[in-house]
TORNU-421172 format. One record per residue: residue in three letters; z, x, y of N, C-alpha, C in turn. Coordinates in steps of 0.001 Angstrom, whole numbers, plus 500000, padded with zeros to 6 digits. Layout:
// TORNU-421172
ALAZXYZXYZXY ...
//
This chain:
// TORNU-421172
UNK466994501355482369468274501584481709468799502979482020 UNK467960503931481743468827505595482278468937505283483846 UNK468002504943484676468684505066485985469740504039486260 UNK470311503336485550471761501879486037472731503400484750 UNK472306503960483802473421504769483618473453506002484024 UNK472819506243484804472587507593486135474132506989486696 UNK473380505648487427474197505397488473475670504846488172 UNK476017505002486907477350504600486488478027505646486360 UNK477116507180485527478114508058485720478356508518486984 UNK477625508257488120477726509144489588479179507816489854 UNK478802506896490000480321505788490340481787506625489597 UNK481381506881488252482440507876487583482800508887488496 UNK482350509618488793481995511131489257482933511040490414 UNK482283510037491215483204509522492663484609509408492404 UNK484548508470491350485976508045491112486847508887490814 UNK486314509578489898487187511067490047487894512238490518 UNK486999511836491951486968513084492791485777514087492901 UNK484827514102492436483650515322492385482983514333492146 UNK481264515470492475480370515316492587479837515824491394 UNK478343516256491518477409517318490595477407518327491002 UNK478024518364492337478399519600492821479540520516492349 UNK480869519935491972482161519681492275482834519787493362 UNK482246519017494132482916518895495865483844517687495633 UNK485142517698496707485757517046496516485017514744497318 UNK485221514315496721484505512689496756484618512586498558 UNK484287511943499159484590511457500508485766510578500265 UNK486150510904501385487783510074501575487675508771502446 UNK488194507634502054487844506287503020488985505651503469 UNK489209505153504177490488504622504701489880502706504769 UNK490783501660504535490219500828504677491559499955505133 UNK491856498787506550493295498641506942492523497224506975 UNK494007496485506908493843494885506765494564494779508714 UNK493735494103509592493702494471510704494558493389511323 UNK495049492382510849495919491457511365495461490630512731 UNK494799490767512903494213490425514417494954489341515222 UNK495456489385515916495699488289516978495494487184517393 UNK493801487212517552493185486277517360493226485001516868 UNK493753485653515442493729484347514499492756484355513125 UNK491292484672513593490647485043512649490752486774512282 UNK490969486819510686491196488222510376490301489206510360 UNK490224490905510050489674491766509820489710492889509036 UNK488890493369508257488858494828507642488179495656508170 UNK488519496943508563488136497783508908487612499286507876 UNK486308499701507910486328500812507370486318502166507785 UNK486591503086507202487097504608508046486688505306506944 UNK486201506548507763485740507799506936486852508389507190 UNK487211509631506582488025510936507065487172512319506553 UNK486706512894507444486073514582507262487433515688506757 UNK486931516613506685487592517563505993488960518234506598 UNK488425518010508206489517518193508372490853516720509480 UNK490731516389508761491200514752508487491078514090509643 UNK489787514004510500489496513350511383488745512394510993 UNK489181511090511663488976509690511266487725508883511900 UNK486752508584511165485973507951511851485667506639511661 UNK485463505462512811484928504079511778484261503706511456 UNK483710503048510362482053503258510157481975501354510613 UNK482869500504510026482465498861510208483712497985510380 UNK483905497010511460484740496132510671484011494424510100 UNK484936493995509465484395492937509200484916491687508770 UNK484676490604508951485700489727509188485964489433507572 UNK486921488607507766487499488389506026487195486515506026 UNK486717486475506423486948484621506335488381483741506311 UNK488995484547506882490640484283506958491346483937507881 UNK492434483322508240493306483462509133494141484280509089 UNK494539485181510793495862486392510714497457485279510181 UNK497965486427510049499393486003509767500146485933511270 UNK499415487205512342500074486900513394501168487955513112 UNK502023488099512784502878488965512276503366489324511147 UNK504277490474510949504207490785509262505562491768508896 UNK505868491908507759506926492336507629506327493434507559 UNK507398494727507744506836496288508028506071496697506524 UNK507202496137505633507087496820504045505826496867504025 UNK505504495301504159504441494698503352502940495770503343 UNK502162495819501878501155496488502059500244495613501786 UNK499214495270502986498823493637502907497104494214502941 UNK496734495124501970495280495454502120495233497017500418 UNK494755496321499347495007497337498453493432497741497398 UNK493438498328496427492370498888495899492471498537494243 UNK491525498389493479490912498348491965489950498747492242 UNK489524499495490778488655500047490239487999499169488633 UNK487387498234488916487096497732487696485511498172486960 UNK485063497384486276483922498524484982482412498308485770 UNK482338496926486895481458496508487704481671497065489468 UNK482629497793489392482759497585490792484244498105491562 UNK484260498704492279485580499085493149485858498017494245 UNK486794497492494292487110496131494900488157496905495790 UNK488458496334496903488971496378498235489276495012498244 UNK490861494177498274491599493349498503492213493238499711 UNK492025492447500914493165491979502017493705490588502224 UNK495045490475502719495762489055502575495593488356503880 UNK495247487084504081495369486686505094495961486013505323 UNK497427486179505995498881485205505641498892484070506804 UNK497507483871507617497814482710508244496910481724507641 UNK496332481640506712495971480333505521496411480544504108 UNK497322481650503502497628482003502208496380482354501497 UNK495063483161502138493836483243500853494187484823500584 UNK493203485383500020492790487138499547491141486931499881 UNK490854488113500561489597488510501067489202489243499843 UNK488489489394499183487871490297498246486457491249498581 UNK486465492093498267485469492692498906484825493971497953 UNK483477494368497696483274495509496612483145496588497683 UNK483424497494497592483506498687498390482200499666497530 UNK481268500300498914479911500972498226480678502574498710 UNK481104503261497503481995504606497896480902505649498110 UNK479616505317498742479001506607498757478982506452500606 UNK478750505435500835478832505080502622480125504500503120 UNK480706503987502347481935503063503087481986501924503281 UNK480800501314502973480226499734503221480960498820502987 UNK481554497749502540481562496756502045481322495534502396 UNK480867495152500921480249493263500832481216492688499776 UNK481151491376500959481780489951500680481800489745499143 UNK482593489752497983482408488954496717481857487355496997 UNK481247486494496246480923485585496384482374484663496195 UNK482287483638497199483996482873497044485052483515497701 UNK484939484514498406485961485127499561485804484130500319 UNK487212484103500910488226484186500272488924483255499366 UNK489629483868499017490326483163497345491524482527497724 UNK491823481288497098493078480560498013494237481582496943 UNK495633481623497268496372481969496306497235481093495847 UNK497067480051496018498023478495495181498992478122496393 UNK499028478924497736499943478406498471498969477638499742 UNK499431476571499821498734475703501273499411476076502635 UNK500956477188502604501138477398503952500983478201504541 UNK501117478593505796500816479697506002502209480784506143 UNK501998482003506118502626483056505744503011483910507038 UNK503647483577507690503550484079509450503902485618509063 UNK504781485972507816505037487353507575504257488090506867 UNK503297487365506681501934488540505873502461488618504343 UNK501593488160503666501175488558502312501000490046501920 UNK501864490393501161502036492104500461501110491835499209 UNK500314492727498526499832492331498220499973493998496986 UNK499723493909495334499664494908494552499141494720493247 UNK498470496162492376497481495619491829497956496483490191 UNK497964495341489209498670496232488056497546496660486798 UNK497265497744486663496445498203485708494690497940485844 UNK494486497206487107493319497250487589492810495757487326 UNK493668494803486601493308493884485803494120492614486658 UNK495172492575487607495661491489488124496098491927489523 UNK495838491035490470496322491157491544497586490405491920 UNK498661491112492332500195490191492901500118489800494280 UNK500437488805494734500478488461496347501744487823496726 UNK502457488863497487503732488307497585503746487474499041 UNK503954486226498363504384484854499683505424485078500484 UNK505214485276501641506466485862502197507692484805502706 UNK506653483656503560507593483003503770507953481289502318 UNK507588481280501561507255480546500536508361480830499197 UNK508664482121499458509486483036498369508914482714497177 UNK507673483029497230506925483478495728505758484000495568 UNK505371484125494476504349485554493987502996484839493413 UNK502017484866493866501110484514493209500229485593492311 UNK500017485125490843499039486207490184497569485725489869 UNK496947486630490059495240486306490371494306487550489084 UNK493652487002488343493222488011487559491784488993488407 UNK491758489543488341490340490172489188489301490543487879 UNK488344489603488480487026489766487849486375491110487932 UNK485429491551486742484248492485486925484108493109488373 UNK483528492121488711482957492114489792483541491706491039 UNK485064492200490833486098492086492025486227490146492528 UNK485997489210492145486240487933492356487939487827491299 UNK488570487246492527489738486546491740489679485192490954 UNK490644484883490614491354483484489861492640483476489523 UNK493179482307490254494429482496490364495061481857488478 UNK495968482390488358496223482405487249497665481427487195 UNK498700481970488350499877481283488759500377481846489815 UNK501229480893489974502533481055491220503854480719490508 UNK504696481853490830506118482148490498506981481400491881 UNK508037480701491376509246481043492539510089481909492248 UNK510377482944493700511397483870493103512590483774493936 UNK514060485148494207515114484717494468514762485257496208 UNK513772485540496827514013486037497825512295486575498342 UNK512397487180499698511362487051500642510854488079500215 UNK509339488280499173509013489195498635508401490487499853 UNK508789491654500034508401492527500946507759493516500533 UNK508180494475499818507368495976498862507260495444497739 UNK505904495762496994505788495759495629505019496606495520 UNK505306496799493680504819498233493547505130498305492195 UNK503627497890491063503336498122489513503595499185489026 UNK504952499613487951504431500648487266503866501367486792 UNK503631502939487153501843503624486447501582503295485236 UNK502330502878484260502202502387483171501686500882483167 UNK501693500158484242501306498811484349502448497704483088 UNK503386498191482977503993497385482335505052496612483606 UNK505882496831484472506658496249485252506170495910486700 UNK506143494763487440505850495045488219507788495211489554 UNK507411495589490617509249496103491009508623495225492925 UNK509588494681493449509614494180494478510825494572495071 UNK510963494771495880512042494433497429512004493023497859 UNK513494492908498660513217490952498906513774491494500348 UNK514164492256501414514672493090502357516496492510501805 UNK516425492847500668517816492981500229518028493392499184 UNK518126492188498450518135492506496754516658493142496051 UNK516503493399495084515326494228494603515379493419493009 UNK513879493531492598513975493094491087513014493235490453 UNK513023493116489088511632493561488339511558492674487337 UNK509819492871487306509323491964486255508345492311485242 UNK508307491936483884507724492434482866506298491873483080 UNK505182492339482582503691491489482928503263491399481639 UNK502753490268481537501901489900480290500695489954481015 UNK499552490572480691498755490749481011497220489727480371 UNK497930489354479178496689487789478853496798487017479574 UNK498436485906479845498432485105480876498469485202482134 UNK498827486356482789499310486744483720500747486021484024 UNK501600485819482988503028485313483145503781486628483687 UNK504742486499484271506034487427484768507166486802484480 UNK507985487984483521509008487420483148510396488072483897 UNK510919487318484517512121488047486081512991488720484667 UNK513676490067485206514418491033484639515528490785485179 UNK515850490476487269516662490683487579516842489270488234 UNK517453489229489726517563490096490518518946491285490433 UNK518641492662491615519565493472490993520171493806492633 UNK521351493838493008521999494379494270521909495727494698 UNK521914495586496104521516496952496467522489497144497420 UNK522761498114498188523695498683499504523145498272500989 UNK521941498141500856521457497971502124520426496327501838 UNK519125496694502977518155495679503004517000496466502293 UNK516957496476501016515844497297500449514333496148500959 UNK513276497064501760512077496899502033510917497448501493 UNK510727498634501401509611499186500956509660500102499179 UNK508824500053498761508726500588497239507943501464497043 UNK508621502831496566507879503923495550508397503879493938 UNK507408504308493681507581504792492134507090506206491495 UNK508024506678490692507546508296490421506522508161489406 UNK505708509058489475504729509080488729504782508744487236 UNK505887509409486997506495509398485345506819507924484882 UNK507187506796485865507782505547485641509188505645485541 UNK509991506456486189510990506588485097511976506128486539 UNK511585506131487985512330506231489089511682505329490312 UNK512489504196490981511809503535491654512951503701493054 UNK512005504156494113512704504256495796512362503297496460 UNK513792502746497160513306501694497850513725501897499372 UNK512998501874500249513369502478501876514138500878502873 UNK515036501399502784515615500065503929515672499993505175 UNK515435499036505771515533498487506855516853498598507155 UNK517034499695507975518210500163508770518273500863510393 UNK519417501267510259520026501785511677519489503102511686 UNK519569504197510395519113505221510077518327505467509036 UNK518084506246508910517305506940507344518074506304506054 UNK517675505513505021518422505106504015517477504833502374 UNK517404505368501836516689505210500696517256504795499398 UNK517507504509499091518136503711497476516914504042496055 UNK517854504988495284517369505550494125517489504116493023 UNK516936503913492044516877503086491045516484503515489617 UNK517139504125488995516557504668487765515642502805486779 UNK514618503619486513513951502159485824514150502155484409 UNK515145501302483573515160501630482332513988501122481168 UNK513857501635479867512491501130479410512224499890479475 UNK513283499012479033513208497224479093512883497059480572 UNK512671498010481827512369497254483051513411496945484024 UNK514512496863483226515556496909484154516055497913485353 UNK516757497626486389516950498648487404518467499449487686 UNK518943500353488046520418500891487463520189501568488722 UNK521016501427489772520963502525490761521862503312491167 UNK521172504896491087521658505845491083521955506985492019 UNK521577506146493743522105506856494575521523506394495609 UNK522298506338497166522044505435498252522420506614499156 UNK520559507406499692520884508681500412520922508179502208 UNK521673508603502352521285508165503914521596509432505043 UNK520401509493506050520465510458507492520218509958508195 UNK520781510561509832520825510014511207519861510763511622 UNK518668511229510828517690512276511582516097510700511211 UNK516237510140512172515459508927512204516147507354511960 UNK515575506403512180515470504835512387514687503999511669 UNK515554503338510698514833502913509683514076503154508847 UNK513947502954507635512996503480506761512600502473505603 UNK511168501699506474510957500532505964509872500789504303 UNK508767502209504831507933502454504193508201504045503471 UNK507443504207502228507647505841501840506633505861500726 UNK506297506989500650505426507820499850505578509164499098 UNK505174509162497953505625510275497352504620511296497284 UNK504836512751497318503705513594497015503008513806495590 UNK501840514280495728500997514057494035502113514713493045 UNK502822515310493426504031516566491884505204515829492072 UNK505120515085493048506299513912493233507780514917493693 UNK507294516107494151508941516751494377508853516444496041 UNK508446515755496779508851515460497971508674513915498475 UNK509785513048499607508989512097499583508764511938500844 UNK508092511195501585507845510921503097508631509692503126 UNK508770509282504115509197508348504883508616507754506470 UNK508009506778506725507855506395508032509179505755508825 UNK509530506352509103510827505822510324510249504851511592 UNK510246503475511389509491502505512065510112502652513251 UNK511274502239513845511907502502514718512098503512515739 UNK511670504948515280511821505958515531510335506911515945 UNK509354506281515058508209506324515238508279508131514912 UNK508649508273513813508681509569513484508202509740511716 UNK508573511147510781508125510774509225509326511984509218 UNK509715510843508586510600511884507502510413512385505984 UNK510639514013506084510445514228504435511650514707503738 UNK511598513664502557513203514393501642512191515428500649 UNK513214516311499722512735516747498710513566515835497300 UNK512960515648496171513051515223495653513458515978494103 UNK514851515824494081515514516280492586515523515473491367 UNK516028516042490477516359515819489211517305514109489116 UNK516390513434488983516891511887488584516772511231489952 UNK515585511850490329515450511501492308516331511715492962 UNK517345512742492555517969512998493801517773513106494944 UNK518051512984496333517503513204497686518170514248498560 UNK516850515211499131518000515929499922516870516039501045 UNK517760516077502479517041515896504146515863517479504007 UNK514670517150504298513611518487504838513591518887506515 UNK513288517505506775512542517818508217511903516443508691 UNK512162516086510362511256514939510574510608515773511990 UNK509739514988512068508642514950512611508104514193513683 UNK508302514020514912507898512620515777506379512760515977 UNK505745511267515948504010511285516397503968511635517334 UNK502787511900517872502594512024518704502343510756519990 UNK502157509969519310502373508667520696503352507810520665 UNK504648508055521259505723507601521659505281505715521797 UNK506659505345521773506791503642521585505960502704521035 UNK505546503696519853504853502106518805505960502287517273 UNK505624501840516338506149502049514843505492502281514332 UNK505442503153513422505383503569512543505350502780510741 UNK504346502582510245504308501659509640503768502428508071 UNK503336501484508092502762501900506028501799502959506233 UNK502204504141504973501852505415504336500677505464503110 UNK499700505951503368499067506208502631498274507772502296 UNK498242508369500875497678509721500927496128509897500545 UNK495798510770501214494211511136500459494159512051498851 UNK493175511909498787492902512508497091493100513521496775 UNK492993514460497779493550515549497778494842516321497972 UNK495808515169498297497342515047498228497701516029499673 UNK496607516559500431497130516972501859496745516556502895 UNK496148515409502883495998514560504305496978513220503892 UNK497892513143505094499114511466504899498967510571506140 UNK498334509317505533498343509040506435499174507639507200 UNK499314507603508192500262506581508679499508505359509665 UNK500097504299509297499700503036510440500378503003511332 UNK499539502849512740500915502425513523500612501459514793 UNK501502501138515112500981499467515274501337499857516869 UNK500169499487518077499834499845518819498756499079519872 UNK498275499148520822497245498350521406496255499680522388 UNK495251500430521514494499499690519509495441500326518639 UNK494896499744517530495387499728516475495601501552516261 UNK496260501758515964496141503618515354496130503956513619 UNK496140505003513706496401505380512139496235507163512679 UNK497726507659512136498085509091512064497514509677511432 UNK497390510780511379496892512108509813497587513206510260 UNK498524512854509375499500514538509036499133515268508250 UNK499094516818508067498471517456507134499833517862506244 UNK499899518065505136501099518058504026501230519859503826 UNK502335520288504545502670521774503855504137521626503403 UNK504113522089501813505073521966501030506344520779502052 UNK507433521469502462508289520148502871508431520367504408 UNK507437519907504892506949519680506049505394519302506112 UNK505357518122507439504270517847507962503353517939509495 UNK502723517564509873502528518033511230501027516743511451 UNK500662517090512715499421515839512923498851517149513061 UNK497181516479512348496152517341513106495088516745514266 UNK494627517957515038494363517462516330493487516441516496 UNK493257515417517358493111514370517455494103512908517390 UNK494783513270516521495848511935516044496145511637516980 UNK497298510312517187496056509347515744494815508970516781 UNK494229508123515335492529508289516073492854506353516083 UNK491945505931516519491885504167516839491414503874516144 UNK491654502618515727490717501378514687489827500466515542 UNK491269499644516036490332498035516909491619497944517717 UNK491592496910518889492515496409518863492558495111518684 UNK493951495100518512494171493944517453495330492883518594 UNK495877493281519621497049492507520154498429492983519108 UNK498502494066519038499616494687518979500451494497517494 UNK499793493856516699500343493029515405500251494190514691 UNK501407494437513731501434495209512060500231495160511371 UNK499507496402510949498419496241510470498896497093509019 UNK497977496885507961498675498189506740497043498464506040 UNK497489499839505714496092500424505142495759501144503832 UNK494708501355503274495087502172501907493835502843501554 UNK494022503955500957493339505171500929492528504847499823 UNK491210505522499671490002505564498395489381506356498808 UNK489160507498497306490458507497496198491105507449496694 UNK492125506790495399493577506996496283494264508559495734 UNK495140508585496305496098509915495566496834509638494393 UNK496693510667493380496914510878491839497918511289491895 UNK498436511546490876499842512063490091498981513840489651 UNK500085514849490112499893515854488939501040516808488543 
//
């Protein structure tokens, strides 16, 4: 009994960020690999201190690829439940979820028993399953080509059960649970909308849908709950502010747009939330706004990768809120690391480093820990 609660507070400890030391936790990168093939993959990644990427495994998911995928979509995400840190990926060419417990002292992970988990849909999803996780307690899987949402409760011990399937008004692309876990907020690459969660049944009750100026794709939310960004699929730089009111509803309060980049499918906010990134898919560059009073937006600085003619895809930060990192879809697979100084970024040397290759398909990835609010 003291050594299983040894080993619960050290799982704590991790989760936190420190050790017994107080060193900061190891940083893991883990990408849902889309493969070509047909049959899918997860990949695991270390990152050292100074944000060089290493892989430690991949491993298959028992899945079929989607083959292709919408940019938004973040089709590979993270819980922390009281048994176990679970690692989720979608595999949108049979509609299942890979489940997986992640061992945060090596990077490991093993199969939950019953991976993968069907999600109530029999078709397949050629645009990849987005996939988001509210209060640690339900997983969302947005059907892309199906136009609906399946909710799955996550077990202890990281095993799903699907709970239901929603139809909704449009092709679910970004989602993204309030830190409060009360709303969950989607993109449809147009209209945008939100939904209240009951968290016994896992019912969702639709708020909207709500109109936007552009093709809203990708979803942030400010730490506070109080502000939701949605990055569109455009000609240029275009972000759409949404003040979130308490009932959940969405009110939008400003549609910033610059010609300093191409599209802006994906974005990320910094841990104090006064700056935001942007991946410019098109452009294969990151843009950073700074971020005002009621999310206002104003232009910083962009940035081009360093390897010309791929995109630029889904953003993710480390725990320490100064390594950002980017997917980018390539033959192999890549993933960037920009280092974060106030409103500006830069790659550090090496970038990006390789995964697998995959045949050139959208891959999306997500950080553990992930990055906090402060």
């Amino acid at each position: 009994m003291k050594s299983f609660r040894k080993k619960l507070l050290w799982e704590y400890l991790v989760w936190m960020g420190l050790s017994g030391t107080g060193l900061q936790a190891q940083q893991y990168i883990f990408t849902n690999n889309n493969d070509s093939s047909g049959s899918n993959s997860i990949t695991s990644l270390s990152v050292n201190g100074k944000g060089a990427i290493k892989v430690i495994k991949t491993y298959p998911t028992g899945g079929k690829s989607a083959g292709s995928s919408y940019f938004a979509l973040s089709p590979v995400t993270f819980a922390h439940t009281r048994l176990g840190d679970c690692v989720f990926v979608s595999n949108g060419g049979d509609s299942t979820i890979a489940a997986f417990q992640a061992n945060l002292f090596n990077g490991t992970l093993a199969a939950v028993k019953g991976s993968p988990f069907a999600d109530g849909v029999t078709t397949a999803q050629k645009f990849g399953i987005g996939l988001a996780v509210g209060a640690n307690r339900l997983l969302f899987a947005g059907n892309t080509n199906t136009n609906s949402i399946s909710v799955m409760r996550v077990g202890s011990t990281c095993s799903l059960t699907l709970l239901q399937k929603i139809a909704v008004t449009g092709s679910p692309a970004g989602m993204k649970v309030t830190p409060d876990g009360k709303f969950l907020i989607v993109a449809y690459i147009g209209q945008v909308d939100s939904f209240a969660i009951d968290y016994t049944t896992g019912k969702l009750t639709e708020l909207g849908p709500f109109n936007t100026r552009g093709s809203a794709a990708g979803v942030e939310i400010s730490c506070d709950g109080s502000t939701a960004f949605f990055g569109d699929a455009a000609n240029n730089t275009q972000v759409e502010v949404f003040n979130i009111i308490s009932t959940g509803g969405l009110n939008e309060t400003d549609n910033f747009t610059n010609k300093n980049g191409q599209s802006s499918n994906n974005l990320l906010l910094s841990p104090d939330g006064t700056h935001l990134y942007v991946s410019n898919t098109s452009s294969s560059q990151i843009t950073t706004l700074s971020v005002g009073a009621k999310g206002a937006l104003t232009y910083d600085s962009s940035v081009k990768l360093n390897h010309t003619g791929v995109f630029a895809l889904g953003l993710a930060m480390g725990s320490n809120g100064l390594d950002l990192f980017v997917s980018e879809q390539n033959d192999p697979e890549a993933i960037g690391v920009l280092a974060v100084s106030g409103n500006t970024v830069k790659e550090v040397p090496g970038s990006p480093f390789s995964v697998m290759r995959n045949g050139q398909d959208p891959a999306g990835l997500t950080a553990v820990p992930p990055r906090g609010c402060h």
